[in-house]
C-alpha positions in Angstrom: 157.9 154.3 91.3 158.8 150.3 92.0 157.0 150.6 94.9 154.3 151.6 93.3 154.7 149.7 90.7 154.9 146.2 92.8 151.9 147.8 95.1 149.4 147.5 91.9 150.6 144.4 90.5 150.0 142.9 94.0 147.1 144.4 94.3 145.7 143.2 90.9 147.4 139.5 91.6 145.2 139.7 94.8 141.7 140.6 93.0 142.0 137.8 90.5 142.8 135.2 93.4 140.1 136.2 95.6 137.5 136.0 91.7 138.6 132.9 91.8 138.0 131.8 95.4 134.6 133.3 95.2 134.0 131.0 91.6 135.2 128.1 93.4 133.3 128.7 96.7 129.9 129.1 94.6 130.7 125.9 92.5 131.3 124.0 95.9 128.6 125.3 97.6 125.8 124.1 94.5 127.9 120.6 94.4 126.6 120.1 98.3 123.0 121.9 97.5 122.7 119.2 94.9 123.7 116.4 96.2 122.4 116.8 99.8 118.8 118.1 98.1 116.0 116.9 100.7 113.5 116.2 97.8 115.4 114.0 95.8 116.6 111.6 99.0 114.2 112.6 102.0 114.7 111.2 105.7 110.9 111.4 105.9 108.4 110.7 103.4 104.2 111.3 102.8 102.6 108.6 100.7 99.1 110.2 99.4 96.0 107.5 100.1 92.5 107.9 100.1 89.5 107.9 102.6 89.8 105.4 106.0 86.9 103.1 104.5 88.8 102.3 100.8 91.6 99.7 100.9 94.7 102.7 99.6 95.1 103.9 103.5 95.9 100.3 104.9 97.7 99.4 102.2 99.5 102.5 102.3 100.3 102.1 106.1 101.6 98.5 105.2 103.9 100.3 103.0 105.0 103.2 105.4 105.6 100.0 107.9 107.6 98.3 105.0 109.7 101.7 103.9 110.6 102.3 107.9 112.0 98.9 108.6 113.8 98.2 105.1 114.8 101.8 104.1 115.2 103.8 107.5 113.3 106.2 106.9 110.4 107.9 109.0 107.0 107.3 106.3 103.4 108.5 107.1 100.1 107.3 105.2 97.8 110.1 104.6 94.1 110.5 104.3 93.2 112.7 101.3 90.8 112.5 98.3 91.9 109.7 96.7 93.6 109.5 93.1 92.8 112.7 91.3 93.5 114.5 94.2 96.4 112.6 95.1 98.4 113.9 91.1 97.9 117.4 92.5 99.6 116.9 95.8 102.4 115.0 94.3 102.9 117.8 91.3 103.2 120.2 94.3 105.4 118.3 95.9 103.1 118.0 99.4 104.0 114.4 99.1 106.4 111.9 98.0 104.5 108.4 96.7 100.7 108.8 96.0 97.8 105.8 94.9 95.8 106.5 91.7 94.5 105.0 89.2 96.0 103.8 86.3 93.3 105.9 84.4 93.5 108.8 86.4 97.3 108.8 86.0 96.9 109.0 82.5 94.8 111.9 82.4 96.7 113.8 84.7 100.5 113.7 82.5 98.0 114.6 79.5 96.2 117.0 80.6 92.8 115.5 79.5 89.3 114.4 81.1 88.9 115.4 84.4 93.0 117.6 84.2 92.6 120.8 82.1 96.6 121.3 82.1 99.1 118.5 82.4 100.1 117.7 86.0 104.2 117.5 85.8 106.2 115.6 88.3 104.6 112.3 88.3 106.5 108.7 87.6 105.4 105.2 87.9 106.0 103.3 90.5 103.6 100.0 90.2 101.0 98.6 88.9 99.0 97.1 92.3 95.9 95.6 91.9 92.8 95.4 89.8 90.2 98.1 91.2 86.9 96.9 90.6 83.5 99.0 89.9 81.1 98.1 92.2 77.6 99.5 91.6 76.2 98.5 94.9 71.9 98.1 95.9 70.3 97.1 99.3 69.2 92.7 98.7 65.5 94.1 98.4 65.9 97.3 96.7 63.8 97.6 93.3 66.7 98.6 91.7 67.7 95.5 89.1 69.5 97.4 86.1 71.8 100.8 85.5 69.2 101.9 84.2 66.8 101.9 87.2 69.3 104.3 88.5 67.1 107.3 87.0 65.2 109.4 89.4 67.6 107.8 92.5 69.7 109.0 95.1 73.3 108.0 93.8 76.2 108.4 95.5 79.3 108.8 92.9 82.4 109.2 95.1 84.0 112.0 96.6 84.2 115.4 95.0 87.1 115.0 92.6 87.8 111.6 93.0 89.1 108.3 90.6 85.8 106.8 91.7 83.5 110.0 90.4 85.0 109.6 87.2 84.7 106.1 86.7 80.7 106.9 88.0 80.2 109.5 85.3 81.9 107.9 82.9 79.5 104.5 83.2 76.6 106.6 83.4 77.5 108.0 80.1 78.3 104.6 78.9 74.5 103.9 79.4 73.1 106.7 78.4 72.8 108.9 81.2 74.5 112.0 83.5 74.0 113.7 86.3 70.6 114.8 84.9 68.8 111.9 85.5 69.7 110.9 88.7 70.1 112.8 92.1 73.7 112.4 92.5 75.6 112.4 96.6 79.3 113.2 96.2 80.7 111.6 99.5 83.4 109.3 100.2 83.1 105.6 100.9 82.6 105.7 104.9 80.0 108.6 104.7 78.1 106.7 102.0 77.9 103.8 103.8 76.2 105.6 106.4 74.2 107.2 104.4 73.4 104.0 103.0 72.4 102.4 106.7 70.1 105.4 107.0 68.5 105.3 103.9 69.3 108.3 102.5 70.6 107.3 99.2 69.8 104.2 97.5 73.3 103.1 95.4 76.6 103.9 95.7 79.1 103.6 93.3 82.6 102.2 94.4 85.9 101.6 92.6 88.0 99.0 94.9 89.3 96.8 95.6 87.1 93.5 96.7 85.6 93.2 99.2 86.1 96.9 100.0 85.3 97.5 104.0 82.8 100.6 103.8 80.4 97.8 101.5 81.1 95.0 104.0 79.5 97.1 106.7 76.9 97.6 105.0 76.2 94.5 103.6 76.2 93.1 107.7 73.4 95.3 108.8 71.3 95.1 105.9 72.7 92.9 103.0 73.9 94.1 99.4 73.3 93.1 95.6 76.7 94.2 93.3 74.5 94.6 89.8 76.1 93.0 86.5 76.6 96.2 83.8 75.4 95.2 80.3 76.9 94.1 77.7 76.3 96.7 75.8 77.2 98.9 78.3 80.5 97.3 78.8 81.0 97.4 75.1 80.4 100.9 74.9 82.8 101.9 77.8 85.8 99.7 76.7 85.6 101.5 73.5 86.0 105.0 74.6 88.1 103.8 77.6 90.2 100.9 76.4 92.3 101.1 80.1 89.2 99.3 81.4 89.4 95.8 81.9 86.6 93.1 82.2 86.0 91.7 85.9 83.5 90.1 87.8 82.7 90.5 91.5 81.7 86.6 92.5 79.1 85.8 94.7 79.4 85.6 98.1 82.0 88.4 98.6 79.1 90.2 100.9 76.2 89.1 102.4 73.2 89.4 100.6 75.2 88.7 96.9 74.3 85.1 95.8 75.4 85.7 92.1 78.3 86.7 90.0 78.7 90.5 89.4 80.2 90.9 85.6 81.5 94.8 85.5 84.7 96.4 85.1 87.9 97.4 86.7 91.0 99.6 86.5 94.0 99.4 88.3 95.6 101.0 91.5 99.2 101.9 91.0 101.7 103.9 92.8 103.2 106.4 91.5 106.3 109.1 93.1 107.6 112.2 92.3 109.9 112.8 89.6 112.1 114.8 92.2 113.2 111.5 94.2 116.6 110.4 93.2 117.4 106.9 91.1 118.5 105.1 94.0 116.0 106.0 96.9 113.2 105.2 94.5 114.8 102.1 93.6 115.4 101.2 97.4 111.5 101.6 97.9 110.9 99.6 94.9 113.1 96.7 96.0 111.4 96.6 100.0 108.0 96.9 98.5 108.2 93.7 96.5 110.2 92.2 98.9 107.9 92.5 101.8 104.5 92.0 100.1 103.8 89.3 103.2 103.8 92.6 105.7 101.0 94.7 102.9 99.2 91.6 103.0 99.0 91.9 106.9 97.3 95.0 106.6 94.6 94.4 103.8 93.8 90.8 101.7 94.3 92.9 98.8 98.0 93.2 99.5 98.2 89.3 98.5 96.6 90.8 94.9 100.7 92.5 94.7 102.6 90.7 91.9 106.2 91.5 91.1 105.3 90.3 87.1 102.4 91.9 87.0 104.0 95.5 88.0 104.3 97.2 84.7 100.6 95.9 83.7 98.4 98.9 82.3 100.7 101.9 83.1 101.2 104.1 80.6 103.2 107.1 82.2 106.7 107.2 82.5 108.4 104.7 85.0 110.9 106.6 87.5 114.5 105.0 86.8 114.6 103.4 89.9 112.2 101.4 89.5 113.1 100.9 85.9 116.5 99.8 87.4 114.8 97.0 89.8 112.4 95.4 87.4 115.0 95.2 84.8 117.3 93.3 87.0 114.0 91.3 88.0 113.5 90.8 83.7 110.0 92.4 84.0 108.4 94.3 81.4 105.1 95.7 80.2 
């Protein structure tokens, strides 16, 4: 009977250690999961760009050059769509850092204009550069006004794009649509052929200036950037206040021998909510202490300014960058 007793005691003594092995093995085991997670500190990163003929894929090969040497890590500048394509890829985590627009980055965390749902996983990074709308002609085209655009062959951007939005949403600002104009959705390098060959006869084009696809152009055949009207402007400002006033100055391409007054927004970075504090703010830190390497790879890398980061976004700022601006004293 002692035996027995003493066997079952034992025997229950030995279930509850090995219940709590088995709780302390799984609490272990999700300490590691968590803190080793490959999305929150990566040894490889994807930064979303645009097309090869905007200024987002050099810039965002000066970057991938800047995060490898400063951070150690392996990064890779990819060619996609451009902005609103770019909040997709980062909600689905197919990349890391993406470019957008500060306008288009607004729609997507509220779900509104060209987002029918709000896109979730998307911080701040940086505010970059002014992205200026260019409503491009041929020097001897007939085309003098917005307005003459009626009845043309337009290209708006590619399918999707920061750039079609901004198109439709200056047609509308003067009073037309898609309606009254025969519209090309193709990205900046296929326009500009299509320009050369004189199958459309404007392009839209939000860039920075001078933007490369408009610069070949403008060498074979010369360019005009038209002014928008006032009232235009007006209009647009006051249903999109994130537009800003700009002017294109003469003699950024051949063929332009006059100011261009128009509009800009602004290209920002932004990164996944998934990267952790510190590997975001060890990106932030090489970024803006390197800008003389993004300036290598396009002019509009000197455009970067530390003070000027927080200008114009209005999404959420990922903490680590939070954490480097505010030991820099910068703020919106």
């Amino acid at each position: 009977m002692n035996i027995n007793l003493n066997y079952e005691g034992d025997k229950a003594m030995t279930t509850k250690k090995l219940a709590i092995f088995s709780l302390m093995l799984a609490l272990i085991v999700s300490i590691v999961g968590c803190s080793s997670s490959s999305s929150s500190n990566p040894d490889a990163i994807q930064i979303a760009t645009g097309g090869t003929g905007g200024t987002y894929y050099p810039l965002g090969g000066g970057m991938a050059q800047i995060f490898e040497d400063e951070v150690g890590i392996t990064a890779t500048a990819q060619v996609t769509g451009a902005s609103v394509e770019n909040m997709q890829l980062i909600s689905k985590g197919e990349v890391h850092l993406a470019f957008t627009q500060n306008d288009i980055a607004d729609y997507a965390v509220n779900g509104i204009v060209t987002f029918d749902a709000k896109v979730e996983g998307i911080s701040g990074i940086a505010a970059l550069y002014p992205e200026i709308i260019q409503l491009v002609v041929a020097t001897d085209s007939d085309i003098q006004s917005i307005q003459d655009l009626k009845g043309k062959k337009v290209s708006v951007g590619a399918p999707g794009s920061g750039n079609e939005a901004n198109s439709i949403q200056i047609l509308e600002a003067a009073g037309l649509s898609y309606e009254d104009i025969d519209e090309e959705l193709k990205s900046y390098a296929d326009s500009a052929d299509s320009f050369k060959d004189g199958l459309i006869d404007a392009m839209f084009v939000t860039s920075g200036i001078p933007n490369s696809s408009v610069q070949d152009i403008a060498v074979s055949k010369g360019v005009r950037i038209l002014s928008l009207d006032a009232d235009v402007v007006s209009a647009l400002k006051t249903k999109y206040p994130f537009f800003v006033d700009e002017v294109v100055p003469a003699g950024t391409y051949d063929g332009q021998d006059n100011d261009a007054a128009t509009v800009a927004v602004l290209a920002s970075l932004v990164a996944s909510t998934e990267l952790s504090e510190d590997f975001v703010y060890d990106l932030t830190k090489a970024l803006f202490e390197n800008l003389d390497v993004l300036e290598s790879k396009h002019a509009k890398g000197g455009a970067v300014k530390l003070e000027k980061a927080l200008a114009g976004l209005t999404i959420p700022i990922h903490p680590g960058a939070q954490k480097y601006y505010d030991e820099n004293n910068i703020s919106k």
